[in-house]
N, C-alpha and C positions, 0 to 999 in steps of 0.2 A: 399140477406142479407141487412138488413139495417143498414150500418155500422156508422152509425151518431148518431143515437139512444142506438147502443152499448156502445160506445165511451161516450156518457152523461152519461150510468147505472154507468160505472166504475168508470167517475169523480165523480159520485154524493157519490157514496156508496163508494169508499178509498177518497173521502173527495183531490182530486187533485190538483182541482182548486184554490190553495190559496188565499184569499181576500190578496186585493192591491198590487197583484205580477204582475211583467208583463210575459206574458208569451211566450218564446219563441219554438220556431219548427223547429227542428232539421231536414233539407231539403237537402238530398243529390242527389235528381231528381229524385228518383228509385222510385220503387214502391208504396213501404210501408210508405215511407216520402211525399209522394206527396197523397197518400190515407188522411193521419192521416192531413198534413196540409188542403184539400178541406174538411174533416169533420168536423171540426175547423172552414172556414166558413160557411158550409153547418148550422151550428148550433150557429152560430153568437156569436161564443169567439171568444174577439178580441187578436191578435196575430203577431206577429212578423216570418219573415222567415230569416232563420240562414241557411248560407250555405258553407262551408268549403271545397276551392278547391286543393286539397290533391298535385296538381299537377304531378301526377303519372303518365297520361295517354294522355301526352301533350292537340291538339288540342283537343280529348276527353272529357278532364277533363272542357276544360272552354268552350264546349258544353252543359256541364252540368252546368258548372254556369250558361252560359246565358239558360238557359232551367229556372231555378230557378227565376231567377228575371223577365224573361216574366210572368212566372205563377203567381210571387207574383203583380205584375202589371195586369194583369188579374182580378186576384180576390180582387185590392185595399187595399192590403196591404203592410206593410212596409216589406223591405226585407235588410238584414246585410251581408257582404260577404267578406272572408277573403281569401288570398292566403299563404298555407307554402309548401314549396319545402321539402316535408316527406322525398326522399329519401337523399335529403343532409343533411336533419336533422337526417336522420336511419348511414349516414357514419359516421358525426362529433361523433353521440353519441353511438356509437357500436352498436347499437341495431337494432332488426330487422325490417323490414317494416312495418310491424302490428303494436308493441309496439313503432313505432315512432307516425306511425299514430294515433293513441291511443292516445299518448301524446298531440299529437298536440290539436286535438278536446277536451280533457279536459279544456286544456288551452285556449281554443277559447270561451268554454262553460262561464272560470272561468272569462272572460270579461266581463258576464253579473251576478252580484252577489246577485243583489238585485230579480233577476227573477226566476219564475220555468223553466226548460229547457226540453220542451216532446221531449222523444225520441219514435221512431217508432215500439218499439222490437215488437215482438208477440208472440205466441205460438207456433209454429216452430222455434223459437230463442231458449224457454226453453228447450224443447226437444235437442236439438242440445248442448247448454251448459251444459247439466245433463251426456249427453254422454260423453264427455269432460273433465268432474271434476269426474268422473266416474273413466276415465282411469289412472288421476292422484291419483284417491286415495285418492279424499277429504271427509270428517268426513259429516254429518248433517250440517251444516253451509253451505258449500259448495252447495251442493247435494241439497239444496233448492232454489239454482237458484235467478234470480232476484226478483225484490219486484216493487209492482205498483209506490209505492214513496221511494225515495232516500236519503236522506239528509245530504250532504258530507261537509265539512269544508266549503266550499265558492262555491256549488250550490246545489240547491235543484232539482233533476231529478225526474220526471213521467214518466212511459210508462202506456197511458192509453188505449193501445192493446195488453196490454200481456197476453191475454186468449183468443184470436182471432185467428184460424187457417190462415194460408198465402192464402189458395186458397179462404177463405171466400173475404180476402180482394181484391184480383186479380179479384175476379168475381161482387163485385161494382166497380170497376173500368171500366170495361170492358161493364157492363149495361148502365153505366152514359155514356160509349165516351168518359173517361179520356184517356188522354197520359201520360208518363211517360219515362224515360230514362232507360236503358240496361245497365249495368256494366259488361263488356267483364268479367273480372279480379272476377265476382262470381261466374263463371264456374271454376276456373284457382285450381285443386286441391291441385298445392303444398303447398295450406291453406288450414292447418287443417279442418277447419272449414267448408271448402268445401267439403272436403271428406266426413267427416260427414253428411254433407245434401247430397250431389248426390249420395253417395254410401253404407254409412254404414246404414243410416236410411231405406233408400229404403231395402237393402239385408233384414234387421229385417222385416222389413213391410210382403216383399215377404215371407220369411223363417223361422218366428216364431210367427210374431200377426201383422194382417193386422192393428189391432187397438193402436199400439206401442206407437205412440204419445200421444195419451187419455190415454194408463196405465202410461206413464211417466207422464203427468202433475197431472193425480192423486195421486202420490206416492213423489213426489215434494208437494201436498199438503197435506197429510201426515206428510211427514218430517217439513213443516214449521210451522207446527199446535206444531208436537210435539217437535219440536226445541224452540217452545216462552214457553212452558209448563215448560222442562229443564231448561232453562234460569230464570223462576220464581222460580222455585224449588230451589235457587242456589243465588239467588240474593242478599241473606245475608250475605252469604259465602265470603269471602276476600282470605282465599289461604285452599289449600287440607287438610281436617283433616280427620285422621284415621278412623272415624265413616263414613264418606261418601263412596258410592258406589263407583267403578273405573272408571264409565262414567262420575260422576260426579265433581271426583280427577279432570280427564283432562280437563272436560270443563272449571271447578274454575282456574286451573292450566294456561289455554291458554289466558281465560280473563284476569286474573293477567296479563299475561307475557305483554299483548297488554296494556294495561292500563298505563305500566311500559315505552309503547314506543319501545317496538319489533319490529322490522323489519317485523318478522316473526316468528311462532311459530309450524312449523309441527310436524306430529304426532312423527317422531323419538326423533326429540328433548324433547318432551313433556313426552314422556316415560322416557327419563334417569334421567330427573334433578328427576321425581316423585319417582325412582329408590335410586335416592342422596338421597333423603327429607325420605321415606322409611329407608335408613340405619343410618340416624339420627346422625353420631358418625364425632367429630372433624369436618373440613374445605376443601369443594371441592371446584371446581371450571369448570363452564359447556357454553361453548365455543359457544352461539347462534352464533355469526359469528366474520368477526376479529375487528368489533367495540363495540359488543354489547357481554356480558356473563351472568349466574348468579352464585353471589356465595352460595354456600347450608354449611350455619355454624348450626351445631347440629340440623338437619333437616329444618332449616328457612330458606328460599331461598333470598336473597338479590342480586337486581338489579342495575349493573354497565356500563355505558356506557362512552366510550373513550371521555378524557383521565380517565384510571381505577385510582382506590385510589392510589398515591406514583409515578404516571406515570406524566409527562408532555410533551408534543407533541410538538413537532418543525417541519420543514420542510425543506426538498434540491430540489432545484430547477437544473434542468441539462439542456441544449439546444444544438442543435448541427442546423449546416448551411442541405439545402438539398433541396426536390421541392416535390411538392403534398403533398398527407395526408398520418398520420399514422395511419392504425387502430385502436382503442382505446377499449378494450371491460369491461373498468371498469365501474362502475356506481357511484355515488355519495356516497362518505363516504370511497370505496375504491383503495388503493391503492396499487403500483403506476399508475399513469393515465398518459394517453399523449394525444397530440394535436398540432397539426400545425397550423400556424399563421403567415399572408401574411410578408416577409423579408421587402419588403418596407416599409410597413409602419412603421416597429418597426424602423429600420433605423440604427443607433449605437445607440440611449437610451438604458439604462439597463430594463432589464424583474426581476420582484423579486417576491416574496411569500412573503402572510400576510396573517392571521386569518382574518376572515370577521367582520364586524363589524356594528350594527344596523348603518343605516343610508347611507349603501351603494347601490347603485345604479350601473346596466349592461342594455347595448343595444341586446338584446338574438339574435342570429342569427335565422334566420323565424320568426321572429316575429316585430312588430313594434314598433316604439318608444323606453324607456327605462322604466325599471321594478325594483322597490325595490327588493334587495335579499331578506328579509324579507318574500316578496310576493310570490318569488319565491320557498321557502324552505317550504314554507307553502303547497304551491299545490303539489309539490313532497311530501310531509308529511312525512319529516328530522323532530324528535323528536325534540325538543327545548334543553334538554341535553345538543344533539349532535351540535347543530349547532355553538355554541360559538369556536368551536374546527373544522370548516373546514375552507380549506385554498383557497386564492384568489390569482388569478395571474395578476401583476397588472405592466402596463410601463405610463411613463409620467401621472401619478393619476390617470389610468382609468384602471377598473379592464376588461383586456381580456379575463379570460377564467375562468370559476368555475371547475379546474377539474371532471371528471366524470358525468358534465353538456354538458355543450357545449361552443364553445367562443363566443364573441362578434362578431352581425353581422359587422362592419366597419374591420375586421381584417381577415376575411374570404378568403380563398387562388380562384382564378376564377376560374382555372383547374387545372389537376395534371402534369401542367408544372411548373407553377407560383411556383418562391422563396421562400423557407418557412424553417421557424424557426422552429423546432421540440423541443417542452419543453416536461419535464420529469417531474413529486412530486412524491419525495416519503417519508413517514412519517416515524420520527427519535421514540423512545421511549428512556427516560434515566428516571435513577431513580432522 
């Protein structure tokens, strides 16, 4: 295979390469990142190595770093490299290891804003994520898998090996004499996503079509052929009218809701309000979640986000003395949230709650330096609505802790001995 040459057809033809961008490579020593970055100079685009050390797998982990910046010294190029402790970031913020790690790498990405940022996916990626949205249950959006180009609020992602089989690329590796690092943890199947490739893809392969992966990325392009066709057909359309077909109702229906600033728009939800909007009579009111509803007056659906009309929002702050952390499994926007936060350093000053305000500024724990909330509410992608209306917890003028965020690294407890303040928000509603 000559993977270099592939790798040119796709930037040339999805048009990848954007003039004056700089471009970064997504290098986490494995494979498929160490393939795509030596193709990269194999073909004399110049580029950057990006490499995000998760620190999950101790001395492992900064094996892999310094694996990374040999290679990008090696091949005379610049190399960038960042360290976040995922799993203290997966405790602070409830979430699971994956969705921390996730998080992180966004946010590592979202440090370079002016750049494209190639990731490594390929076509054993699609196949694996189609399986995946599959069993959730996702509509055509879904079900069409990733896209060669990306273009998210504050970076622009390529994979320009997403129609490359993994063993194509294992075997220029392996022709050339490349090396590459081993991640114990993608055997490891209590991720999904692992079962899916060691076990679920294989049994299909064995047990119903040796060629599984080929019917899947054909049928993925299918759906995205006939998803941009929908999408044209519709594009005029603002919300569901009676003349529209019912696939059409909900696509109009979901773009609305997103457009409006939805959280989220699944198919149950998408059926009742069109149910409301259908019965046409008097004033309901349909619950997307506890910040966000619509109300459906004489079938016209109108979009309200907290604080809802006649509502104003306050906040109780609670604290109690204790040690270590407390699990937390809200997420931003809801509450109530908690968080522990080192006793010494608060000291006796007062802890209090405040609505946020442009112009504020946090030190994020895993992360460095200090970040506009602004900046911050952006990448998590909190509607602008909503964000006049969340709350900051703040001692001696420095905001510690963004409920359902995470707190300030300077306040961070060392272990689950260390003195800690346990605060509580929970939001008031009065008329």
């Amino acid at each position: 295979m000559n993977l270099p040459a592939l790798i040119k057809k796709n930037c040339q033809m999805h048009q990848l390469l954007l003039p004056g961008r700089n471009i970064i490579v997504g290098v986490s020593g494995g494979a498929d990142s160490v393939a795509l970055l030596r193709a990269f100079h194999t073909l004399e685009i110049p580029c950057t190595a990006a490499h995000l050390n998760h620190q999950l797998r101790g001395a492992e982990s900064d094996a892999d770093e310094a694996f990374v910046r040999k290679l990008a010294g090696e091949l005379g190029l610049p190399m960038t490299g960042k360290s976040v402790n995922v799993r203290e970031l997966a405790e602070t913020t409830g979430q699971s290891i994956e969705m921390a790690a996730r998080q992180a790498r966004h946010e590592f990405f979202a440090e370079f804003p002016e750049a494209v940022i190639a990731l490594a996916h390929h076509a054993d990626d699609q196949a694996e994520t189609f399986i995946l949205k599959l069993a959730r249950g996702a509509g055509t959006d879904g079900l069409c898998g990733m896209s060669f180009a990306q273009p998210l609020e504050n970076v622009h992602l390529i994979r320009p090996m997403l129609n490359i089989p993994r063993a194509g690329i294992l075997q220029w590796l392996e022709e050339n004499g490349f090396e590459w690092r081993e991640d114990a943890s993608n055997s490891d199947e209590t991720y999904l996503r692992n079962k899916v490739r060691h076990t679920i893809l294989p049994m299909l392969e064995n047990e119903l079509n040796p060629n599984i992966r080929t019917s899947i990325l054909r049928t993925m392009d299918i759906l995205q052929a006939e998803n941009e066709w929908m999408n044209a057909l519709i594009a005029d359309c603002r919300l569901p009218s009676e003349d529209l077909p019912l696939a059409a109702k909900r696509r109009t229906l979901r773009n609305w809701l997103f457009e409006q600033g939805a959280d989220e728009a699944g198919f149950d939800a998408v059926e009742q309000i069109l149910t409301l909007m259908d019965a046409g009579a008097g004033s309901t009111v349909f619950e997307l979640n506890a910040n966000q509803r619509v109300v459906v007056e004489y079938g016209k659906p109108r979009f309200e986000q907290t604080p809802f009309q006649s509502l104003e929002t306050s906040w109780t702050l609670t604290r109690t003395n204790g040690s270590g952390w407390i699990r937390d499994e809200s997420r931003i926007g809801t509450y109530p949230a908690q968080a522990s936060v080192c006793a010494e350093k608060a000291g006796l000053s007062e802890i209090t709650v405040r609505n946020w305000m442009p112009g504020d500024r946090m030190a994020p724990l895993g992360m460095a330096g200090t970040r506009k909330l602004q900046d911050i509410l952006t990448d998590l992608k909190i509607p602008k609505a909503q964000r006049k209306n969340l709350p900051v917890v703040v001692c001696r003028n420095e905001i510690i802790w963004i409920p359902g965020y995470r707190i300030s690294r300077d306040w961070a407890l060392k272990n689950d001995k260390t003195k800690a303040i346990h605060l509580k928000v929970e939001q008031n509603r009065t008329k």
